[in-house]
N, C-alpha and C positions, 0 to 999 in steps of 0.2 A: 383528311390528309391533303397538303396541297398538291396540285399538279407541278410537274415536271415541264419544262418546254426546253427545246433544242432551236436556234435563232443562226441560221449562217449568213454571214456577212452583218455582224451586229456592231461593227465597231464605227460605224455612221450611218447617216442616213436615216430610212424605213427602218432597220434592224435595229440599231440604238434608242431610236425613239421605240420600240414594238417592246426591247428591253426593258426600260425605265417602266412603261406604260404597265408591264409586266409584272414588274417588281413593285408596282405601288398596290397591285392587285392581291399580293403574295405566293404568285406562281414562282417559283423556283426556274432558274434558268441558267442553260449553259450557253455560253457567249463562244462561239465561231468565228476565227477571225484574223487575216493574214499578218497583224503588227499587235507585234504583240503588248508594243507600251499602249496601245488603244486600249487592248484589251484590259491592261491593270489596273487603267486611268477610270474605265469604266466598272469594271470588277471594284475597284476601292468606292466607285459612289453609292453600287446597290446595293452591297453588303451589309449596311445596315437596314434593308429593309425586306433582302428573303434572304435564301441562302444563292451564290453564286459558282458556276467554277470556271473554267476558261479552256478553251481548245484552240492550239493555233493551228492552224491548215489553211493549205489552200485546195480549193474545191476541185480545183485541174487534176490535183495529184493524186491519183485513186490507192496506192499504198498510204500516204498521209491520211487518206479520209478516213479508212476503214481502222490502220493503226489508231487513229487518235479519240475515235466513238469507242473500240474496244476498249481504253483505258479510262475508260470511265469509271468511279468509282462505284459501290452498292448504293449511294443514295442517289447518285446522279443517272442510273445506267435504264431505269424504266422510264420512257420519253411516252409523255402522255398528247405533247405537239410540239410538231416540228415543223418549223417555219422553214423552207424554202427560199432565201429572199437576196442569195446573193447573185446576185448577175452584174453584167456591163456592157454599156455600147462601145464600140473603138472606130470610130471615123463618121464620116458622112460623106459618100462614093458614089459615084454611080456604079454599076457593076463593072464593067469595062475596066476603071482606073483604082479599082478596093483595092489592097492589102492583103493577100494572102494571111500575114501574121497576126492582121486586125479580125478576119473572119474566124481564122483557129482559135481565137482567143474568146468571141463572141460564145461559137458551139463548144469551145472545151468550158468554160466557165456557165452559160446557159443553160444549157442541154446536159452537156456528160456530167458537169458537176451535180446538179440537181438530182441526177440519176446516182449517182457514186452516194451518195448520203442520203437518197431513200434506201437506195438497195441495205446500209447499216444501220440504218433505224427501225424501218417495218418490221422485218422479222419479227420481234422481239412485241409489237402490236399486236400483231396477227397472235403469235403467243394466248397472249391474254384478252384477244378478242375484243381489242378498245384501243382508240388512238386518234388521233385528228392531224392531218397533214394537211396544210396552208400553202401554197405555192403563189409563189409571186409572179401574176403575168405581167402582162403589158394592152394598152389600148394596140399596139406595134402587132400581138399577138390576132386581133380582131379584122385590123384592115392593112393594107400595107403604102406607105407613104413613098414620094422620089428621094431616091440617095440613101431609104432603108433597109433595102434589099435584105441582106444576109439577117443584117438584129433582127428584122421583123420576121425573116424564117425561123428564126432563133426561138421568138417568142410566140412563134405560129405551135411550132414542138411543144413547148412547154405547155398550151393550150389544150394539144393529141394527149400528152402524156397526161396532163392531169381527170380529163375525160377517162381515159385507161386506167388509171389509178382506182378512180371511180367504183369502173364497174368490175375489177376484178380486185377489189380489197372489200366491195358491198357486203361478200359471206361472211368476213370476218368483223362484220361491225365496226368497221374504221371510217372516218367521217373524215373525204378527202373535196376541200374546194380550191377558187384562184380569186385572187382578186387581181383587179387588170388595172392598173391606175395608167392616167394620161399623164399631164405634163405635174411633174414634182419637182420643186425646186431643194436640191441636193446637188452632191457632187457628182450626179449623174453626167452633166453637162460637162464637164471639166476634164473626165477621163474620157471621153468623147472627142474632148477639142483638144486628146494631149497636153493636157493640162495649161490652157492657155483658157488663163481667168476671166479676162475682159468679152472674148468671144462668147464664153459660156455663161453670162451675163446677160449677154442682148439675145439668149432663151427666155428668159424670163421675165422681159423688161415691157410696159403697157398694159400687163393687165397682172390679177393677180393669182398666181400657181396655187398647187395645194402645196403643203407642207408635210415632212416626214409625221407631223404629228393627226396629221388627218388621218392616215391611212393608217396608222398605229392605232389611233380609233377604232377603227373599222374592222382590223384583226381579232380587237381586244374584245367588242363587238360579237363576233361571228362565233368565237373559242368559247365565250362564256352560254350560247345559247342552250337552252334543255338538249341532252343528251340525241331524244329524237328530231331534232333541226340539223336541218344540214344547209349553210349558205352554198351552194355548191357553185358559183359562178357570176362576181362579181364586179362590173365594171365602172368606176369611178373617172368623172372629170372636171375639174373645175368649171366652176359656170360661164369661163371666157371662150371656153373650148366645146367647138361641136365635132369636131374629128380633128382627125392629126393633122389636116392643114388648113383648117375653120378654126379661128381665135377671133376672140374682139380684142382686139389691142388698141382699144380706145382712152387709156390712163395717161 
């Protein structure tokens, strides 16, 4: 019987590519995801190669999250993994001069989100005593750089949490890890800089990023290993990058 996976924030980036990568595997997948023409545009490509279905929500909005997992249908409603993967940076601050609305947006999207759609998924794991949860950290989550402040607390959390997850989902046989990726080139950069393209381009310019398909790898990777494996804690970064502020940007 194929697996089931639940994929938030799948309508770009890591989540789309972790989709596709998904669907070629024949996992079945529900696609999480604030637009919903992404959602269709991408629902129409997988569908001939598992079965698909679509949830629009946004992770902030805890009546949306839990409304829209509960209506899942019987074939969709047993989640064997669930990807974690929607997060966002919103500025680059010093503390002093942040954004009140950039940092609510950071932890309500980061933190609470992640938390609002474990809290309606697990249960239902725990149930049947089998499940694998994948959380998307960040290298952000590991050290903390200038002008990251709040993101990097953000994904400092998400690091706490998924350790906690850990060891109190261990009784029920649930295989819960993170992978932490460094610099990916996506539209990470872009909702960061306010969506000012050019800025979020001289991220990635000198050497060469990873790609949303790298790390789609590495999920696809981690989900398919023997039952008793657990990747529980994984830190990926391109070979130009020794930490968040060591690149060689030698290209």
């Amino acid at each position: 019987m194929s697996k089931i996976a639940l994929i938030t924030g799948a309508t770009s980036g890591i989540g789309k590519a972790t989709a596709q990568l998904f669907a070629q595997k024949g996992i079945h997948v529900v696609l999480c995801g604030r637009r919903q023409d992404r959602l269709d545009e991408l629902e129409a490509a997988l569908k001939t190669q598992t079965n698909v279905h679509t949830l629009n929500f946004d992770v902030r909005d805890k009546e949306a999250v839990f409304n829209a997992i509960a209506s899942l249908p019987d074939a969709f409603a047993s989640i064997d993994i669930l990807v974690n993967n929607a997060g966002n940076a919103h500025g680059l601050d010093t503390i002093d001069q942040g954004s009140i609305d950039d940092w609510d947006a950071m932890i309500d999207i980061n933190v609470k989100g992640l938390l609002y759609v474990s809290k309606a998924v697990i249960p239902k794991m725990v149930e049947k005593k089998s499940g694998h949860v994948i959380n998307i950290g960040s290298t952000a989550g590991k050290e903390v750089y200038p002008k990251g402040n709040v993101y990097c607390a953000s994904k400092h959390a998400v690091d706490a949490i998924n350790q906690g997850m850990r060891i109190d989902l261990n009784k029920h046989g649930i295989r819960v890890g993170a992978i932490n990726p460094g610099l990916v080139e996506t539209e990470f950069s872009k909702v960061r800089f306010k969506g000012n393209s050019e800025q979020a381009k001289t991220v990635y310019k000198g050497y060469q990023a990873l790609k949303a398909q790298d790390i789609a790898d590495i999920i696809c990777f981690v989900v398919t290993r023997p039952y008793h494996v657990n990747i529980a804690d994984l830190v990926v970064m391109p070979t130009a990058q020794a930490s968040s502020t060591i690149i060689n940007k030698s290209e």
